[in-house]
C-alpha positions as CSV (number, residue, x, y, z in Angstrom):
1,X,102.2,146.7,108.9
2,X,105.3,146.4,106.6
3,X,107.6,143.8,106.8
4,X,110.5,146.5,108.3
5,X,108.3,147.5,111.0
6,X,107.0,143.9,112.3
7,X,108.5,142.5,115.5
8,X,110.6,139.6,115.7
9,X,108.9,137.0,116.5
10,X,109.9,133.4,115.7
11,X,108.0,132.8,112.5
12,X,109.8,136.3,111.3
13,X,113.1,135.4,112.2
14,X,115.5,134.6,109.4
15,X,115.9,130.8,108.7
16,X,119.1,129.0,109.6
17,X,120.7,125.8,109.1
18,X,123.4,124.4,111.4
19,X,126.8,123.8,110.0
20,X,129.6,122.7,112.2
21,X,127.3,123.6,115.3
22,X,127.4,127.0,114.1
23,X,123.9,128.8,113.1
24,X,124.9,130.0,109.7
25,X,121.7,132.5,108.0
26,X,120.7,131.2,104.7
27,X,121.2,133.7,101.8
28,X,118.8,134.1,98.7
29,X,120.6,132.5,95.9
30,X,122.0,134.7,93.5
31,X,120.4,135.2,90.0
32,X,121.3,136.7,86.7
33,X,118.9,139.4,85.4
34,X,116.8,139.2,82.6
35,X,117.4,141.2,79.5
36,X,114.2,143.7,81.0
37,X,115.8,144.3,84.3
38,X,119.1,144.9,82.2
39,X,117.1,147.8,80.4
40,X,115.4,149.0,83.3
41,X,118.2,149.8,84.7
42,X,120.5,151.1,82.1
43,X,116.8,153.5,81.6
44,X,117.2,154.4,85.3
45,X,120.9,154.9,85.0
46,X,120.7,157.7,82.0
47,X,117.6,159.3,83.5
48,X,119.3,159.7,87.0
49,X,122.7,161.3,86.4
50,X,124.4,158.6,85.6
51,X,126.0,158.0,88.6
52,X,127.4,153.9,88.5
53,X,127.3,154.1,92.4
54,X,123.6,155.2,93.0
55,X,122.6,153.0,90.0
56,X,124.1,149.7,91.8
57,X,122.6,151.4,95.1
58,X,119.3,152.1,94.2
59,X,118.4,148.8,92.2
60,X,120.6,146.4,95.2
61,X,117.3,147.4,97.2
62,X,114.7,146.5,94.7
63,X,116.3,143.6,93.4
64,X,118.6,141.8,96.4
65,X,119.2,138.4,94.1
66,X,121.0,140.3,91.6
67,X,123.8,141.3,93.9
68,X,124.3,144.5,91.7
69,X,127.6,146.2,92.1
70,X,128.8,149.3,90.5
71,X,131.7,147.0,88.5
72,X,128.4,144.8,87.3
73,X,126.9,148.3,86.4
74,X,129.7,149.6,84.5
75,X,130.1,146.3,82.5
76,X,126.5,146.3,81.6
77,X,127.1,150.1,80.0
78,X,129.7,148.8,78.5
79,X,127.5,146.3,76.3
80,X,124.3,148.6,76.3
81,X,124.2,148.5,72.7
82,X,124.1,144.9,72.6
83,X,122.0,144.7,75.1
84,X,119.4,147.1,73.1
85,X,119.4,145.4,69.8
86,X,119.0,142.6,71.5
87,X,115.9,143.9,73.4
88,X,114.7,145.6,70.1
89,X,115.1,142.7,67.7
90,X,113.4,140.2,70.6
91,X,109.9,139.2,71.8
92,X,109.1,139.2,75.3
93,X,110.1,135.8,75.8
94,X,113.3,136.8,75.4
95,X,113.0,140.2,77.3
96,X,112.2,137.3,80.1
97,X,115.0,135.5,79.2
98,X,118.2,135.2,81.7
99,X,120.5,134.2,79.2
100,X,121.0,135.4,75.5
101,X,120.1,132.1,73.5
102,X,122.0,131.9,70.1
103,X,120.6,130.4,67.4
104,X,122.3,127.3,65.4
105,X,122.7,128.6,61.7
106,X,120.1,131.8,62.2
107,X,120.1,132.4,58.3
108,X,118.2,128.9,57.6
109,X,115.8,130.3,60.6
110,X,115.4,133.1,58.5
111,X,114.8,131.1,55.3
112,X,112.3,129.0,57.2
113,X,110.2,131.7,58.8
114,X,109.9,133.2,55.6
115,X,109.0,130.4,53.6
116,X,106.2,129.4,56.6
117,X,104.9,132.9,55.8
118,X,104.7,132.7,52.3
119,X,103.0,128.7,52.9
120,X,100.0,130.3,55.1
121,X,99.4,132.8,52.4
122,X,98.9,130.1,50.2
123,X,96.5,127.7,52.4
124,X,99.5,125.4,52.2
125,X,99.3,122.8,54.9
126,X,102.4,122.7,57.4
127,X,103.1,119.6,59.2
128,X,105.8,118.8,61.6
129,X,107.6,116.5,58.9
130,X,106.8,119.6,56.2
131,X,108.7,121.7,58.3
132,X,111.9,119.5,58.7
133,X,111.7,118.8,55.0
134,X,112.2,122.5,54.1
135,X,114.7,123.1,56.6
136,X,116.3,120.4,55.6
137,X,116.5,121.7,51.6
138,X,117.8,124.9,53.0
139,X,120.5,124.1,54.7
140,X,121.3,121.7,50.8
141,X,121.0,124.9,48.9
142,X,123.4,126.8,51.7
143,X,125.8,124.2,51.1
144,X,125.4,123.1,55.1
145,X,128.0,120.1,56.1
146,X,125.8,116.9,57.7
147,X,127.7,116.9,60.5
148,X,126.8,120.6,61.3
149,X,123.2,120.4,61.0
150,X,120.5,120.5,63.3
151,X,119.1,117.2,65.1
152,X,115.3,118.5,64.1
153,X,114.1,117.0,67.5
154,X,110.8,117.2,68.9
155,X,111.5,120.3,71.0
156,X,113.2,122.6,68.4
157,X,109.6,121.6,66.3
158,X,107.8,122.9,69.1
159,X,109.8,125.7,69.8
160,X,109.4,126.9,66.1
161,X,105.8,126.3,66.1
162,X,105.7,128.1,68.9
163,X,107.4,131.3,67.9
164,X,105.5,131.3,64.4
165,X,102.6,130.6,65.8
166,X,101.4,127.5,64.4
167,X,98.7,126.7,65.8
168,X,95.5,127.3,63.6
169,X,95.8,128.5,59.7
170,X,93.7,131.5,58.3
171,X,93.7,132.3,54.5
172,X,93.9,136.1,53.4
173,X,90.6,136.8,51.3
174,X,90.8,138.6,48.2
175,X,88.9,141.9,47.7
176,X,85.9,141.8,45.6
177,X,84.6,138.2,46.0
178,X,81.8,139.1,48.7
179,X,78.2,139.7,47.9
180,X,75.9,142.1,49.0
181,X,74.4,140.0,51.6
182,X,77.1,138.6,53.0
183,X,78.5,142.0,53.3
184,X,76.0,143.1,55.1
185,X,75.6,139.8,57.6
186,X,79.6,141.0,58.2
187,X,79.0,144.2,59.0
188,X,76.1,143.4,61.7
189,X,78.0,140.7,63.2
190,X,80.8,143.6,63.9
191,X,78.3,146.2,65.2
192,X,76.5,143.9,67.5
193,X,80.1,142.3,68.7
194,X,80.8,146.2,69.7
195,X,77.4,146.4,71.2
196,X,77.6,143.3,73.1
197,X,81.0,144.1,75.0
198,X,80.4,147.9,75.4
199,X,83.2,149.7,73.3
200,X,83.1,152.8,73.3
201,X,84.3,154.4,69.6
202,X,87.9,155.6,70.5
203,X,88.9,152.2,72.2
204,X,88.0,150.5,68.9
205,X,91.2,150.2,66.4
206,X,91.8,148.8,62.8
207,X,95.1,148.0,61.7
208,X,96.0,147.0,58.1
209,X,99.1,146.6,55.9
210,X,100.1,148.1,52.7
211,X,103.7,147.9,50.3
212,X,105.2,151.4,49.9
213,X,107.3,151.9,46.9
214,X,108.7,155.3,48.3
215,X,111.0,155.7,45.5
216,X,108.2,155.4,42.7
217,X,108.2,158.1,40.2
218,X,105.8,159.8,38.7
219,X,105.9,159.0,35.1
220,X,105.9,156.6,32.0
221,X,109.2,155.8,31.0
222,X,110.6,154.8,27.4
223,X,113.6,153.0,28.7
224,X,114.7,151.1,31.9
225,X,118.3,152.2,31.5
226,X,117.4,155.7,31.7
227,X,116.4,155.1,35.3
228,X,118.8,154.5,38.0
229,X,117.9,151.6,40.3
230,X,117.8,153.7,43.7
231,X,114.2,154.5,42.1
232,X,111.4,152.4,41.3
233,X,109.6,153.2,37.5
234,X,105.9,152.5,37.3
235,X,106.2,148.7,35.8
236,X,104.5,149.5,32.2
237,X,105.3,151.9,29.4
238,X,103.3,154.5,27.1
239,X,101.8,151.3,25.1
240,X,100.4,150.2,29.0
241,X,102.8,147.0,28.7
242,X,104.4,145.5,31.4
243,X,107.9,145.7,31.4
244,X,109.6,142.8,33.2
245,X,112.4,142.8,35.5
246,X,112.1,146.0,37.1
247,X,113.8,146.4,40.5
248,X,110.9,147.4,42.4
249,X,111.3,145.0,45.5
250,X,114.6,145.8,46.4
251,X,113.1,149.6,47.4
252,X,109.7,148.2,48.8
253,X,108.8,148.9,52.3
254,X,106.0,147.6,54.6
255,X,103.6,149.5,56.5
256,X,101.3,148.2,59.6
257,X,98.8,151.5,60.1
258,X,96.3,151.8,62.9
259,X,94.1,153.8,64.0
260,X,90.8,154.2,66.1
261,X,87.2,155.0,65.2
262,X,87.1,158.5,66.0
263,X,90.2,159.2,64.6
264,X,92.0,160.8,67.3
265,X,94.5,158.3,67.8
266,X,96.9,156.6,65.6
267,X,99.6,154.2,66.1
268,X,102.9,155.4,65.2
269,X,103.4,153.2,61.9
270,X,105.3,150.0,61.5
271,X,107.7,149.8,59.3
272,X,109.3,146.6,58.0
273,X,112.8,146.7,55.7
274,X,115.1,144.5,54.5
275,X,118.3,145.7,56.4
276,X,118.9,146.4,60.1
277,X,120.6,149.8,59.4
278,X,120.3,150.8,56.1
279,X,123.4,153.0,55.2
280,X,120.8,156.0,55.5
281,X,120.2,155.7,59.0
282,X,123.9,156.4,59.5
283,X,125.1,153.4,61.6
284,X,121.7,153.7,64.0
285,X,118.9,151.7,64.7
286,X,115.0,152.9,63.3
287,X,114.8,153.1,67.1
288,X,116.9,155.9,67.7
289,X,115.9,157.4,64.5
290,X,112.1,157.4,66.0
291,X,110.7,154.4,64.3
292,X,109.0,151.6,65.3
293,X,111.6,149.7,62.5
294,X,111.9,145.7,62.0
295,X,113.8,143.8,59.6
296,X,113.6,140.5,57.2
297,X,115.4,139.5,53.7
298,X,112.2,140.1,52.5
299,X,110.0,143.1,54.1
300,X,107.4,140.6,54.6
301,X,105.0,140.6,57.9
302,X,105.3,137.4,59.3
303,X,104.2,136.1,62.5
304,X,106.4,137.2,64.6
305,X,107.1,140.0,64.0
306,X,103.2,140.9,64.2
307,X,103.2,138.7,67.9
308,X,105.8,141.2,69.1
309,X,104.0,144.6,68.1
310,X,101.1,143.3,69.5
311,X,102.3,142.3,72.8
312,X,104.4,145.5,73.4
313,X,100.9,147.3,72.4
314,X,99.8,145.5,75.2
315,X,101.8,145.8,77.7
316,X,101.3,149.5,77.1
317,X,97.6,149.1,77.9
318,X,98.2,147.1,80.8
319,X,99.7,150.3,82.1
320,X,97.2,152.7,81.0
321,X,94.7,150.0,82.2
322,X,92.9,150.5,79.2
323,X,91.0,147.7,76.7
324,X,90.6,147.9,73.1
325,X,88.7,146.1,70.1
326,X,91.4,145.7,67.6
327,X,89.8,144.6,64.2
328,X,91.7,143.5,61.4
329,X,91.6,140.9,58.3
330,X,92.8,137.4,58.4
331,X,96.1,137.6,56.4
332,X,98.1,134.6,57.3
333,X,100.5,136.4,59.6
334,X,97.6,137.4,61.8
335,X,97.9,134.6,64.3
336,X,97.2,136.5,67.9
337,X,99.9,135.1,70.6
338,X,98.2,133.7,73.9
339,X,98.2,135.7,77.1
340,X,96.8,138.9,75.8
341,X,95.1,140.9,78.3
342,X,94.0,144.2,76.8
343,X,93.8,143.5,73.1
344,X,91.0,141.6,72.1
345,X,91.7,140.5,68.2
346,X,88.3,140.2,65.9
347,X,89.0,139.0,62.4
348,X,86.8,140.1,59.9
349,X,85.1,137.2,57.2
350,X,87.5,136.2,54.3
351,X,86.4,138.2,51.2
352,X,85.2,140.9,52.7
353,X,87.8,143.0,54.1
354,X,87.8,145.0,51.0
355,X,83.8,146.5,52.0
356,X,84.0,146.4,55.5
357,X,87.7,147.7,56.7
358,X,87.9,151.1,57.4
359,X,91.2,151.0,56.6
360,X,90.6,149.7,52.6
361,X,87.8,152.6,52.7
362,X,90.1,155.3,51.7
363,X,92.4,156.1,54.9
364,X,95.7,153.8,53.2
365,X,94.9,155.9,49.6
366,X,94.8,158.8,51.1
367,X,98.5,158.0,53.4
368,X,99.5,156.8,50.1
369,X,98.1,160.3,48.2
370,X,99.9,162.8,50.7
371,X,102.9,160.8,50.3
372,X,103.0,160.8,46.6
373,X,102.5,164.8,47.0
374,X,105.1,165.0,49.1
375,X,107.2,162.9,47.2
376,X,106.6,165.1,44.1
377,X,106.6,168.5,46.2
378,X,110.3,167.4,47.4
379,X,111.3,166.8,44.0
380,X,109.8,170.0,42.8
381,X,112.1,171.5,45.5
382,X,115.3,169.7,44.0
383,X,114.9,170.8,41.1
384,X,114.8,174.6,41.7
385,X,118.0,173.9,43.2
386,X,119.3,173.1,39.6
387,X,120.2,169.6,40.4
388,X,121.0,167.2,37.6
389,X,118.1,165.7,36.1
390,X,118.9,162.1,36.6
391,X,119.4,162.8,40.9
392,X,115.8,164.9,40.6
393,X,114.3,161.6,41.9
394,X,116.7,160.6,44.1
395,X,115.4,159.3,47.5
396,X,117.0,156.9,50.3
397,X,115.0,155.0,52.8
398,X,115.3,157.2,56.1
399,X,114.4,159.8,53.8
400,X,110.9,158.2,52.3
401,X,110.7,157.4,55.8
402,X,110.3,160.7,57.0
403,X,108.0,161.7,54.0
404,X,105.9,158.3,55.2
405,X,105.6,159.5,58.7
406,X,104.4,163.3,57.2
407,X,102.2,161.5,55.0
408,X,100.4,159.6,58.2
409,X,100.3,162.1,60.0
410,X,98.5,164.6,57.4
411,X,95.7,161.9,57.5
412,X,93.4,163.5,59.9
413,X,90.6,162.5,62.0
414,X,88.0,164.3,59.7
415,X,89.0,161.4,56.7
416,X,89.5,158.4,59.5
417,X,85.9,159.3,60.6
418,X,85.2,159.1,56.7
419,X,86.1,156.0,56.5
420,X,85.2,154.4,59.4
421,X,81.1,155.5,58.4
422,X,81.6,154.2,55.0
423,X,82.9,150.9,56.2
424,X,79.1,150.6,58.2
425,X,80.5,148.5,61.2
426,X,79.9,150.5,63.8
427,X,76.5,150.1,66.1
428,X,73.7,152.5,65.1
429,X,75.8,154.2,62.2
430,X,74.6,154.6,58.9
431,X,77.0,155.1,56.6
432,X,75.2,157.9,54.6
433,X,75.5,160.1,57.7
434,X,78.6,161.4,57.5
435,X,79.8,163.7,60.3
436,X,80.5,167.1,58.8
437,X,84.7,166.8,57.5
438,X,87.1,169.5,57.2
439,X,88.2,170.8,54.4
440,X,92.1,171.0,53.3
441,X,92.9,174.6,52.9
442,X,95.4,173.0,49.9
443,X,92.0,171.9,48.3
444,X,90.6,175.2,48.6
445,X,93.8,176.8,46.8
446,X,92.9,174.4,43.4
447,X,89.5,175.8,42.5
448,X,90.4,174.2,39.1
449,X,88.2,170.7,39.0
450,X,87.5,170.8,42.8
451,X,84.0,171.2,42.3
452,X,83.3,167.5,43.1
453,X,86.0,166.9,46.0
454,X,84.5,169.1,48.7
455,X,83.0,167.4,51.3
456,X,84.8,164.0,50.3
457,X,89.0,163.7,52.2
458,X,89.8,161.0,49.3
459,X,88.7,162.8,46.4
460,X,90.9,166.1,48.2
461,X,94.0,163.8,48.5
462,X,94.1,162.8,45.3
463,X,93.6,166.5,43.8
464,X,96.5,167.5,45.8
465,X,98.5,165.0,44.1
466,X,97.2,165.9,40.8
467,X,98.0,169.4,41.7
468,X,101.9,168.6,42.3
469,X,101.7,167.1,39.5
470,X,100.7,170.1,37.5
471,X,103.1,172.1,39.2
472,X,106.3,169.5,38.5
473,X,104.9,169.9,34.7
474,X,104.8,173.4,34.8
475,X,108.5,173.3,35.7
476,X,109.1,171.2,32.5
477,X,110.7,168.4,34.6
478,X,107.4,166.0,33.5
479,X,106.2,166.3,30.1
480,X,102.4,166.0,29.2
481,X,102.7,162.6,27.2
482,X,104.4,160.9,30.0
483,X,102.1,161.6,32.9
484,X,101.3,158.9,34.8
485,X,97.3,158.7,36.1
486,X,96.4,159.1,39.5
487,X,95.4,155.2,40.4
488,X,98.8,154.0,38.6
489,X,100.7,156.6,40.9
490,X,98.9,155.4,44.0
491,X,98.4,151.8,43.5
492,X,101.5,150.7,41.4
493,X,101.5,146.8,40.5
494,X,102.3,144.5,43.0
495,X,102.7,147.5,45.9
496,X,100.5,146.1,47.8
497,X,101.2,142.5,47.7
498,X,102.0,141.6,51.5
499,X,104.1,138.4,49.9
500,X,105.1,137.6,46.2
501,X,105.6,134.1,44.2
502,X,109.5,133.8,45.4
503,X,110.4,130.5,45.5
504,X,112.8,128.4,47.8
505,X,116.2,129.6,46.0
506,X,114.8,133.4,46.0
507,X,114.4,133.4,49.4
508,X,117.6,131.7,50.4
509,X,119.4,134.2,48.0
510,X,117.6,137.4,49.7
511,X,118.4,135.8,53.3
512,X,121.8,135.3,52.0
513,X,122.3,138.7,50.4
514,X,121.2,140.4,53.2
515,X,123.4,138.6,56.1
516,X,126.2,139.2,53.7
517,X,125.3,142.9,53.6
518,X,125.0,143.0,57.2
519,X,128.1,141.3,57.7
520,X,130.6,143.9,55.4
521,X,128.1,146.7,56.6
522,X,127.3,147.4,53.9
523,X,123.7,147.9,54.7
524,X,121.9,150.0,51.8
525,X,118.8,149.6,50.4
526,X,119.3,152.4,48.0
527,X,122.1,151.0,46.1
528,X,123.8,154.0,44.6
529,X,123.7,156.2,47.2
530,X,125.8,157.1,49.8
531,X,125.6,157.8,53.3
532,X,124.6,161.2,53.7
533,X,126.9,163.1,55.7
534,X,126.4,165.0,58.3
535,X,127.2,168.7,59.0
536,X,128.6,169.9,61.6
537,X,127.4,172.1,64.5
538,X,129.6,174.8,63.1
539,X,128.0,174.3,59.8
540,X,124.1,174.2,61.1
541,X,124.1,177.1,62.7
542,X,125.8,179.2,59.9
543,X,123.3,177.7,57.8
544,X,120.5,178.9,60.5
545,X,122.1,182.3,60.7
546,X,121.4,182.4,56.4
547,X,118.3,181.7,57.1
548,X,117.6,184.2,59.6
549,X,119.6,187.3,57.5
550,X,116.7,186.5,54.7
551,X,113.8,186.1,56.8
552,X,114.3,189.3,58.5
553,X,113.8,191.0,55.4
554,X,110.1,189.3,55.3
555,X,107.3,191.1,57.0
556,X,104.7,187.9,57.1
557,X,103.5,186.5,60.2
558,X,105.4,183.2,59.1
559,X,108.4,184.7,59.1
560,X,108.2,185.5,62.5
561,X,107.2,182.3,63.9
562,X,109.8,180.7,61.5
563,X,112.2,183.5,63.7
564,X,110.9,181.7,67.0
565,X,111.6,178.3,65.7
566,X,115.4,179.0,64.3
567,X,116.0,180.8,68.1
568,X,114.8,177.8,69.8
569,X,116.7,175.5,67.4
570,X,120.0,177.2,67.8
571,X,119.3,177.6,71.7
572,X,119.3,173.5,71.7
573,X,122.3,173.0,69.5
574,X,124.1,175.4,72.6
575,X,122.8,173.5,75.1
576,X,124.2,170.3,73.3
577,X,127.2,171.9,73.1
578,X,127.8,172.8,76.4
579,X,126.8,169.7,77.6
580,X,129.0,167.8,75.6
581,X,132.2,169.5,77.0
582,X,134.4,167.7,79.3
583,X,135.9,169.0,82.4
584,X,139.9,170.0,82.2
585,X,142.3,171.5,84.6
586,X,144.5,174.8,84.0
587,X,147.7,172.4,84.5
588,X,146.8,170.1,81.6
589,X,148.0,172.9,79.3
590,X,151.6,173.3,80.9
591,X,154.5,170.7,80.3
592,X,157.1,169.6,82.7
């Protein structure tokens, strides 16, 4: 029986208390919502006709304490924005929270988190009085007044431990220090963890992080100058000598990739960046550009960041009511956050990640390969537009972005399977018994030295690069003698480096520079270039209607299906349209 339909009898009667002889009921106090119950209904809002009336309506039955009103309603739409970058940008402690907490001087916050990441890579040991210490000299090298600092008290320790997760320390192992033996102790101790808990192959994951350079080119260079810094040089010249002080940080990205054993599912990437909104994303968030996009001075992974991606995961599990086997190495930013309830975390041994990670097995060089094609196909593409040779290159961040996000998802199941066998963790797998892999039908385009790829998705990734590559030479926009080689193209120096050697004053100077960025919005992580601009609808759909006069003089099946795709397209930009008209009246085009 619900609580509507029981009688009422006089335990079900509502409570009083007597005032002035009068019975006077006694009303649930009110409360302020938490910044989830703020999105919730916002969500509910813009999925339900966005009616302020039957928002406040619908949600004053679910949740009474909140004594929501349309007014409240309207004010909260007012601030949505604020209230989603605060929901992107937070944990879910502070999706929990009832009340936005503002940080006292978040820049040294910033400087501090950092340099605790950097300190675990290093098997530094971080005390309490280690941790005021540092804090302490940045706030001397931001020039910080006494009187405005922080107290450093016993709770704001804790609740920095807390939220960095300092609570045990793990050192990232180097590749290529394990021996054969213990290699193999790692990989049973993996298979019979599967074994003992009853995985079943596509609930187990691997997730691993790699550096993308996304602007490198393809090529030795003889001078610096001659490149512009929006682009990232290999670091050596023809004589194979490093040349210091190139600017390859400031275009660096980070990528989280994960995947499952049988390959049919992969996480949508993370991506970490040094600016909020990069002047490509065109004054929006990687949110509602499709990303799953975080931000520090540095593009580092730190803890945090990695707590939050792993509890949303989570919580999407919870839903699902699905469990997963999530294996990964023990970098120092790997520190799982309590209260998971359908992740369980394995690390593998230090020093061994390198021969027992699917993910160092070939399924990052081959993202890393079909990127690099891409990269060079898209160049290939600018210059038969006769572009200037010096913008050939040319690539901002939402831009590699989207080549990333191709890149991942031409990684197919076929190569994660690959990889997974030749890693020999999983129960009852040898990893000479390869399931039979699919061949790219690019591979089977370049007979030319493909003799040796078939059957193999690495060696067929790397072909196609080399491939591009012959084509951008063939074009005469790459010369011979300056061809870079295929493992300088896909593992330039330092790429992969999840944190560098910065010291205390590089890291308050990239915190600084970026909250100075973000605070002239000037956000751009591609220094010379511009915000793209954006057409408009006028201008798309003459452009589609180009498109459309030449493809009709095609008679290929693609051109027909590129037909269907350009008619949906411009159907949707209509739709758009109409919706985005506003109601007027006949009398608001007559004057008195």
């Amino acid at each position: 029986m619900t609580d509507a339909s029981k009688p009422e009898g006089p335990e079900n009667k509502p409570k009083t208390v007597s005032l002035n002889n009068e019975h006077t009921p006694v009303f649930t106090k009110k409360e302020n919502a938490t910044l989830n119950q703020r999105i919730e209904i916002l969500n509910w809002y813009h999925a339900n006709g966005k009616n302020q009336s039957k928002t406040a309506k619908h949600f004053g039955v679910i949740y009474p304490n909140l004594k929501i009103k349309q007014p409240l309603v309207s004010a909260w739409i007012k601030d949505e924005e604020k209230w989603r970058e605060e929901w992107e940008q937070g944990s879910c402690g502070t999706h929990a929270a009832k009340r936005a907490r503002q940080t006292q001087h978040p820049d040294i916050t910033e400087m501090l988190d950092l340099w605790v990441s950097k300190a675990m890579g290093d098997d530094i040991l971080i005390t309490g009085e280690v941790l005021c210490q540092k804090w302490t000299k940045f706030a001397d090298l931001t020039g910080v007044p006494e009187d405005e600092r922080l107290c450093l008290s016993d709770g704001w320790l804790a609740r920095f431990k807390n939220r960095n997760g300092l609570k045990q320390f793990k050192r990232h192992g180097e590749a290529g220090s394990g021996d054969l033996e213990r290699v193999e102790g790692e990989r049973r101790r993996v298979q019979e963890l599967i074994g003992k808990y009853g995985y079943e192959l596509r609930d187990i994951f691997n997730m691993d992080e790699t550096g993308l350079f996304y602007g490198f080119v393809p090529f030795f260079f003889w001078f610096q100058l001659l490149i512009p810094e929006n682009r990232m040089p290999p670091d050596r010249g023809l004589a194979d000598k490093r040349n210091p002080g190139v600017k390859g940080s400031k275009i660096r990205l980070t990528y989280a990739l994960t995947s499952n054993a049988t390959g049919s599912e992969k996480l949508p990437p993370f991506v970490i960046g040094k600016s909020y909104k990069p002047r490509a994303f065109g004054n929006k968030t990687g949110t509602q550009l499709g990303f799953y996009y975080r931000n520090n001075a540095k593009a580092w992974m730190t803890t945090s960041l990695y707590q939050e991606w792993l509890q949303q995961w989570d919580q999407e599990l919870r839903a699902k009511n699905r469990k997963v086997l999530l294996l990964q190495d023990n970098f120092s930013g790997h520190i799982v956050p309590d209260g998971l309830q359908n992740i369980c975390v394995e690390n593998f041994e230090p020093n061994l990640t390198a021969h027992v990670q699917p993910m160092d097995q070939g399924i990052i060089r081959c993202f890393k390969a079909h990127y690099r094609t891409k990269f060079i196909q898209r160049s290939i593409d600018r210059y038969d537009t006769d572009i200037t040779p010096s913008e050939l290159y040319d690539i901002n961040q939402l831009q590699g972005m989207r080549l990333a996000d191709a890149a991942w998802h031409e990684v197919d199941a076929a190569t994660i399977k690959h990889c997974w066998h030749k890693a020999g963790i999983l129960p009852d797998m040898n990893s000479s018994a390869l399931t039979p892999l699919t061949i790219p039908i690019l591979s089977l385009l370049n007979t030319n030295n493909n003799t040796n790829c078939q059957g193999d998705p690495i060696a067929n990734a790397e072909q196609s690069v080399e491939s591009a590559l012959d084509e951008l030479e063939s074009t005469g926009a790459l010369q011979r003698a300056n061809r870079i080689d295929i493992n300088s193209l896909l593992n330039p120096a330092d790429e992969s480096r999840l944190l560098d050697d910065s010291s205390d004053q590089e890291i308050c100077n990239a915190v600084l520079d970026s909250h100075k960025e973000a605070s002239s919005l000037v956000v751009n992580n591609d220094l010379n270039s511009d915000a793209p601009t954006c057409p408009t609808r006028r201008e798309v759909l003459q452009a589609v209607s180009v498109i459309n006069t030449y493809i009709n003089t095609l008679d290929t099946t693609f051109a027909r299906k590129m037909e269907a795709v350009l008619a949906s397209f411009n159907h949707q930009m209509r739709l758009q349209e109409s919706r985005s008209m506003t109601s007027t009246h006949i009398t608001n085009y007559f004057t008195q």
